[in-house]
SEKEKOL-68226 format. One line per field, with one value per residue (C-alpha): residue number from 1; residue in one letter; x, y, z. Coordinates in steps of 0.2 Angstrom, whole numbers, plus 5000, padded with zeros to 4 digits. Layout:
BEGIN
pos c(NUM,...) $
code c(A,...) $
xx c(X,...) $
yy c(Y,...) $
zz c(Z,...) $
END
This chain:
BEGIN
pos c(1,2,3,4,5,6,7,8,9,10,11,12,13,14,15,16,17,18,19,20,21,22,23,24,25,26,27,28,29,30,31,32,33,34,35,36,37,38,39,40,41,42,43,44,45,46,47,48,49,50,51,52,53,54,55,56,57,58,59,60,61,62,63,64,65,66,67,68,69,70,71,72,73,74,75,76,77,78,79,80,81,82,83,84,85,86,87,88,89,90,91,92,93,94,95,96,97,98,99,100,101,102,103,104,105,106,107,108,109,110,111,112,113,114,115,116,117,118,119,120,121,122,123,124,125,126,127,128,129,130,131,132,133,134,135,136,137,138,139,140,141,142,143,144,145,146,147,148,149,150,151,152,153,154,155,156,157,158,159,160,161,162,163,164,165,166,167,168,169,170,171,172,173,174,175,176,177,178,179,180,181,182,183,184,185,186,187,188,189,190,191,192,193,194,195,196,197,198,199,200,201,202,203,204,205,206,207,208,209,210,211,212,213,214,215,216,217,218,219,220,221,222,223,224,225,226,227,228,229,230,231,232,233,234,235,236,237,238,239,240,241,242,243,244,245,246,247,248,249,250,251,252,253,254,255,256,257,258,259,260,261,262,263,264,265,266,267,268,269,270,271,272,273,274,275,276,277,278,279,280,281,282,283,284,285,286,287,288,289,290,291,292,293,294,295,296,297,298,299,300,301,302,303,304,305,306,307,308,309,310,311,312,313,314,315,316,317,318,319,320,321,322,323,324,325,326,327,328,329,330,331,332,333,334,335,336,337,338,339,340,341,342,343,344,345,346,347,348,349,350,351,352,353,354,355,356,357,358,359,360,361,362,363,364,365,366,367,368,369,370,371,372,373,374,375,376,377,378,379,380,381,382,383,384,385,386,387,388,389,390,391,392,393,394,395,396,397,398,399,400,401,402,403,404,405,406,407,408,409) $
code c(X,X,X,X,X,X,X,X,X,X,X,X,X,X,X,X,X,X,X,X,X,X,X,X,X,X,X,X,X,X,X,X,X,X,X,X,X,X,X,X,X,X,X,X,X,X,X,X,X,X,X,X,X,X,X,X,X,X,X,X,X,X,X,X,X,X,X,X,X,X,X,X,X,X,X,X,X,X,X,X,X,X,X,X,X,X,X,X,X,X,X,X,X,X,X,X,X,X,X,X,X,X,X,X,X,X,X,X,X,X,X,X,X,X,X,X,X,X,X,X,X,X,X,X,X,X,X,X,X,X,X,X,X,X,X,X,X,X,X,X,X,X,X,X,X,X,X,X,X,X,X,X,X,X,X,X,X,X,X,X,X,X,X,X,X,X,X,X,X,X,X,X,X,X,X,X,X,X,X,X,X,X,X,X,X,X,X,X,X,X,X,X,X,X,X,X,X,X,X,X,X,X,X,X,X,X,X,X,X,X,X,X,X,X,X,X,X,X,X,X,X,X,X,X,X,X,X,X,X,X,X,X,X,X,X,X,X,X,X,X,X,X,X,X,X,X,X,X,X,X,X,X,X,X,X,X,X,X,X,X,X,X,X,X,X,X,X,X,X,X,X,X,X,X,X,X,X,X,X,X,X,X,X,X,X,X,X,X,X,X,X,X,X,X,X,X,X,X,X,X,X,X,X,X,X,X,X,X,X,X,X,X,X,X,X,X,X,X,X,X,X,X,X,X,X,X,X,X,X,X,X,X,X,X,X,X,X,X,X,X,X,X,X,X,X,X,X,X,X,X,X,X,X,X,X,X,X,X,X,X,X,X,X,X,X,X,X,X,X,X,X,X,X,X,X,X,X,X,X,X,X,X,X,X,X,X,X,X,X,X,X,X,X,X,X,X,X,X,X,X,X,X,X,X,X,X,X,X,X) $
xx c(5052,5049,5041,5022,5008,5005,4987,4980,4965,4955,4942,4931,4914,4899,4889,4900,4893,4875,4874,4882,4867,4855,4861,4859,4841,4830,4819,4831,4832,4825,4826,4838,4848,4863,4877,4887,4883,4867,4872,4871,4891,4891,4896,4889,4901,4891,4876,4863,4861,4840,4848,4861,4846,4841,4859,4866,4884,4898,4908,4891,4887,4872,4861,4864,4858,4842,4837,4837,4826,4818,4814,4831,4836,4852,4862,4876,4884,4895,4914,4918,4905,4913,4930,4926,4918,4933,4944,4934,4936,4952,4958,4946,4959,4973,4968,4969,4986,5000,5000,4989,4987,4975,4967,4953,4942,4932,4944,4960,4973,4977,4993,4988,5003,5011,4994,4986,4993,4987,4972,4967,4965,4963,4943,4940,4948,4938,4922,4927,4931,4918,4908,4918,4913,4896,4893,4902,4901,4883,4889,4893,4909,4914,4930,4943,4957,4968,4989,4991,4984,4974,4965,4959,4953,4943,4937,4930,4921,4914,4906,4897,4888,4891,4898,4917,4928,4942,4952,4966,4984,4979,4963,4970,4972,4953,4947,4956,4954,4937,4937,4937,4954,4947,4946,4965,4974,4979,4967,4956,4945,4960,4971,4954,4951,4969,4968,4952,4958,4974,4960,4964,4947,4949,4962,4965,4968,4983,4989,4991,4996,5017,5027,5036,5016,5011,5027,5024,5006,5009,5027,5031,5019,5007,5021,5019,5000,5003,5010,4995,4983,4993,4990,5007,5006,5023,5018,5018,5005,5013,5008,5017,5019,5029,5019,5028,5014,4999,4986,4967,4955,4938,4928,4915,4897,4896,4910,4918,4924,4926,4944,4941,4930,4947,4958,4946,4947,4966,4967,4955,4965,4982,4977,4972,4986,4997,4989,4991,5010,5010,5004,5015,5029,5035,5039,5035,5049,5038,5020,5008,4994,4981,4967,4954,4946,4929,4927,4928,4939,4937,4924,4925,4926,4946,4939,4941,4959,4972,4982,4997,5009,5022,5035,5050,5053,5069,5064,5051,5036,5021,5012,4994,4998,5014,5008,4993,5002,5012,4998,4988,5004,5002,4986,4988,5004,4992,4976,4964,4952,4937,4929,4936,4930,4943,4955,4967,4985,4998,5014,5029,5047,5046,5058,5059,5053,5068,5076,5071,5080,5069,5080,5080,5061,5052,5047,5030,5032,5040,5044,5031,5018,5022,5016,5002,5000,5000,4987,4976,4980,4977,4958,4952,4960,4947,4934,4934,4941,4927,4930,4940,4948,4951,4938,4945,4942,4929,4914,4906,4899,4909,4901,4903,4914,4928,4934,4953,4964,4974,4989,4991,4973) $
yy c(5104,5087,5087,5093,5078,5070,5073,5069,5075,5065,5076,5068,5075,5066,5060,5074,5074,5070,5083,5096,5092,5092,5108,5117,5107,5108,5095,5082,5085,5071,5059,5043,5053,5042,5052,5041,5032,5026,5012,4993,4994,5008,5013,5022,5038,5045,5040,5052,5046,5043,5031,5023,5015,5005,4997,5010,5013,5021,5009,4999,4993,5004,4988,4982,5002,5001,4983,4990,5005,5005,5024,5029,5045,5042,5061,5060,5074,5089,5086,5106,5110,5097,5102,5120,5115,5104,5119,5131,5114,5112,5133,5131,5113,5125,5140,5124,5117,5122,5100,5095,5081,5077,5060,5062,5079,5075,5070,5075,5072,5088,5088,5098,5094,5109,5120,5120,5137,5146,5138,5126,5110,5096,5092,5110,5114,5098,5106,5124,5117,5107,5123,5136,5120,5121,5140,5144,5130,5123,5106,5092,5085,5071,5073,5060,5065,5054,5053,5043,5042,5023,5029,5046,5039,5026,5037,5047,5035,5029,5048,5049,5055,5073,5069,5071,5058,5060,5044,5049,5039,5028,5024,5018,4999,4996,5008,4996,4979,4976,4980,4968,4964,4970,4988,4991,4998,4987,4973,4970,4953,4940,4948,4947,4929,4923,4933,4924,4906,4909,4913,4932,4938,4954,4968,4963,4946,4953,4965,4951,4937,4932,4940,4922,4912,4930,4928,4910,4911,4928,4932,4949,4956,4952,4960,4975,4972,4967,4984,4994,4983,4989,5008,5010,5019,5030,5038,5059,5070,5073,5088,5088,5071,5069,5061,5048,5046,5055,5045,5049,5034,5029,5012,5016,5014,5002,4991,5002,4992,5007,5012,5030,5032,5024,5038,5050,5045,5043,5060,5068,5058,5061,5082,5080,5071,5084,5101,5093,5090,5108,5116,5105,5112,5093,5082,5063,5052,5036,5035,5023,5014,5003,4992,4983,4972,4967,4948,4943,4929,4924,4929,4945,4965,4962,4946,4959,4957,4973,4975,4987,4994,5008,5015,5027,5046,5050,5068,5069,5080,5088,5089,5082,5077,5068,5058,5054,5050,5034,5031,5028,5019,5007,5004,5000,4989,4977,4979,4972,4960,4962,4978,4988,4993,5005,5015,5024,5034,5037,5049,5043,5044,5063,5076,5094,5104,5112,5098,5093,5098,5111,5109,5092,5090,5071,5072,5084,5093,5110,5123,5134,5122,5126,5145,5135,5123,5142,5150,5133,5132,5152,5150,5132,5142,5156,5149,5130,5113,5112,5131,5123,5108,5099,5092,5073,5071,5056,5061,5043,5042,5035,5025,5033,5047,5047,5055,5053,5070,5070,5081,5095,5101) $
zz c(5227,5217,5202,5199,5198,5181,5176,5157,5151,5139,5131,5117,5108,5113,5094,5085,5067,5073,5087,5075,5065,5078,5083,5067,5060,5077,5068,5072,5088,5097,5085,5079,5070,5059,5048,5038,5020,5019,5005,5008,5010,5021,5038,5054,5058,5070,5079,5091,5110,5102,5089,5104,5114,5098,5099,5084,5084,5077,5065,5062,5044,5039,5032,5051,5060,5046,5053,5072,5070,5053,5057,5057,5048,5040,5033,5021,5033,5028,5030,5029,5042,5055,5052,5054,5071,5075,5075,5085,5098,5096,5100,5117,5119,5116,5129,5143,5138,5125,5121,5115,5103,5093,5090,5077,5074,5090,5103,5110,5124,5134,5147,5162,5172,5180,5177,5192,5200,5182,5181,5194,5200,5185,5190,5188,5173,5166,5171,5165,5149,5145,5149,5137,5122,5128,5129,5113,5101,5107,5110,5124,5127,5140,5149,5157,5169,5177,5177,5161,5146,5143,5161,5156,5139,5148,5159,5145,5139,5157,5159,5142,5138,5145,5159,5167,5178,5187,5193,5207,5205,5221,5212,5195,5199,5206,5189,5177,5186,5184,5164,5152,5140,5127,5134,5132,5116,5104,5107,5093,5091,5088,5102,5110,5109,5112,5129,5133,5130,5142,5155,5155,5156,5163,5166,5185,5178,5166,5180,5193,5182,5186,5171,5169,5163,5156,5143,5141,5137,5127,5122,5125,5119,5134,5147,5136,5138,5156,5162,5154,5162,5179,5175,5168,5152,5151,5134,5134,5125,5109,5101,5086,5079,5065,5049,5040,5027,5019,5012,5006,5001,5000,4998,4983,4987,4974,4965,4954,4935,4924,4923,4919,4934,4945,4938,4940,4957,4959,4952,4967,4980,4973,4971,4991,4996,4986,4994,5011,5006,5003,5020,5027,5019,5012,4998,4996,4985,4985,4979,4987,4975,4988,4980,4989,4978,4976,4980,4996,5002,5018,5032,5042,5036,5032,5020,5003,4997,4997,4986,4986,4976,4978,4966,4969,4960,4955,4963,4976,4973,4980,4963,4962,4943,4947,4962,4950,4935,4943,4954,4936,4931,4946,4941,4923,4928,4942,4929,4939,4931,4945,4954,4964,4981,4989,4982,4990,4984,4998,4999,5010,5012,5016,5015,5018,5003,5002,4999,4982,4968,4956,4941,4940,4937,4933,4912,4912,4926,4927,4940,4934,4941,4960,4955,4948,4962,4976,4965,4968,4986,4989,4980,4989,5005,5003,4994,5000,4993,4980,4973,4959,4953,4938,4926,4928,4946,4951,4957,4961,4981,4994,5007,5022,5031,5043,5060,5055,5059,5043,5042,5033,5031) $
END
């Protein structure tokens, strides 16, 4: 018996954060609805279908949403709320398939190869579960199934909204052909714009282009690029990636100057970053400082200078207090001398918490604090991430919200 057909599913939340709105306030219903900061600076992280058909999308600057449809109705949104939503999504994704991997709190990759005697061929297993989300969690959800994974989240997106398509194995080529470059992974504006000025307009052009001009015209990169643009995408749903970082971060609302309102902030992203450690069952050895500063450079979103800055422990940690003690350090060290507009503290070069050495504890910090450290964890696990913290954290408003899955929460 040779081996069962591949098939991927590719199931992604239609609107997310503003249909979970629309859900729960019926007054919104109907209307362009926009969740995301509503600040000059900020950004679109959900827009309703209403909003869509005045050009509204996700990842637009807010200023731009307002000047398409001056009646929108913009909502700050409720992290806790979506999450919780995301992880009654997420079991249903589980009772389909034992892999599946996540890509943010609204989409996911599901393997379905092998399943069909338990559950069924791959179109109705899209359909049944893309009813069990709508009939439990209140919500629409497209669907894409097809053997690899760049065609099924294509197809996704090509049956929103609240739709499903399935693209067979003879069927890739002629789905992917017709697309333009700029649908496949990887290609952003300036891998965009060097693919147009080779003449590679489209994924058929890449697909039947000779590897000899494609390698000439794009290096290896675009025989890499080549091979997706032909349906062949090798890469497995990986359930349990392993993390090689943890990071938290906003960009301010408005440039942020005073330093005690940066610490404050450091201290809320390094106490985050720390309890996610934690659940993880991990330590970090090297702490991550990011700055993005307030003057812009050059044209373009990536115009505001980062700066970054890392330092090594002598023992690695999963303590809120130590992570933000040398990310302060950092800060004092580079001592900006313009606002700031991101901050962000990071965690890497993991280890097992087992691994660290109790006894030999960094200056101010003792073992009693991991009794400490479970006390806090047990009453933000019961009562919520706002139930307590320390009376230094920043409070000053970010300007928009994310969809990233970040480990260990």
């Amino acid at each position: 018996m040779g081996k069962p057909a591949r098939w991927i599913l590719h199931a992604d939340m239609d609107a997310f954060y503003a249909s979970v709105e629309q859900r729960d306030r019926p007054e919104l219903r109907g209307k362009p609805v926009v969740v995301g900061g509503a600040s000059d600076r900020g950004v679109v992280a959900a827009a309703s279908y209403e909003a869509r058909t005045f050009g509204i999308h996700s990842a637009m600057p807010s200023a731009r949403a307002r000047q398409l449809c001056p009646a929108l109705i913009f909502l700050r949104g409720d992290m806790a709320r979506y999450k919780a939503e995301s992880k009654r999504i997420f079991a249903i994704f589980r009772d389909f398939s034992p892999k599946v991997e996540g890509l943010s709190l609204d989409e996911a990759f599901l393997d379905l190869t092998g399943t069909e005697r338990a559950l069924g061929v791959p179109r109705v297993v899209g359909e049944h579960l893309r009813e069990r989300v709508r009939a439990e969690v209140g919500l629409a959800i497209s669907v894409g199934i097809a053997p690899v994974k760049l065609v099924a989240k294509i197809a996704s997106a090509a049956a929103k909204p609240d739709g499903l398509l399935l693209v067979e194995a003879a069927a890739v080529g002629a789905f992917l052909a017709p697309l333009p470059v700029r649908r496949l992974w990887g290609v952003g504006p300036v891998a965009e714009k060097k693919l147009l000025g080779r003449g590679y307009r489209t994924l058929g052009d890449l697909a039947s282009a000779p590897a000899e001009k494609i390698e000439t015209d794009l290096g290896e990169r675009g025989l890499d690029l080549a091979r997706l643009a032909r349906g062949e995408d090798p890469r497995e749903v990986e359930s349990l990636r392993q993390a090689v970082s943890y990071s938290e971060e906003n960009t301010f609302a408005c440039d942020v100057s005073d330093r005690e309102v940066l610490r404050g902030t450091i201290l809320a992203h390094a106490d985050t970053v720390a309890r996610r450690l934690r659940r993880d069952a991990v330590c970090a050895r090297t702490v991550v400082l990011r700055l993005r500063l307030g003057t812009k450079r050059s044209p373009g979103a990536r115009g505001y200078p980062l700066v970054t800055r890392q330092r090594t422990l002598p023992v690695a940690t999963d303590d809120g207090g130590t992570l933000a003690r040398e990310a302060r350090a950092l800060l004092e060290r580079l001592d900006p001398r313009e606002p700031i507009r991101l901050v962000g503290v990071g965690a890497t070069n993991l280890c097992e918490a087992g691994e660290r050495d109790l006894f030999a504890a960094p200056p101010g910090e003792s073992v009693s604090r991991e009794d400490l450290n479970r006390a806090l964890d047990a009453i933000q696990d019961r009562f919520g991430a706002k139930a307590v913290t320390r009376a230094e954290h920043g409070d000053t408003e970010r300007a928009g919200l994310s969809l990233q899955v970040k480990r260990g929460e």
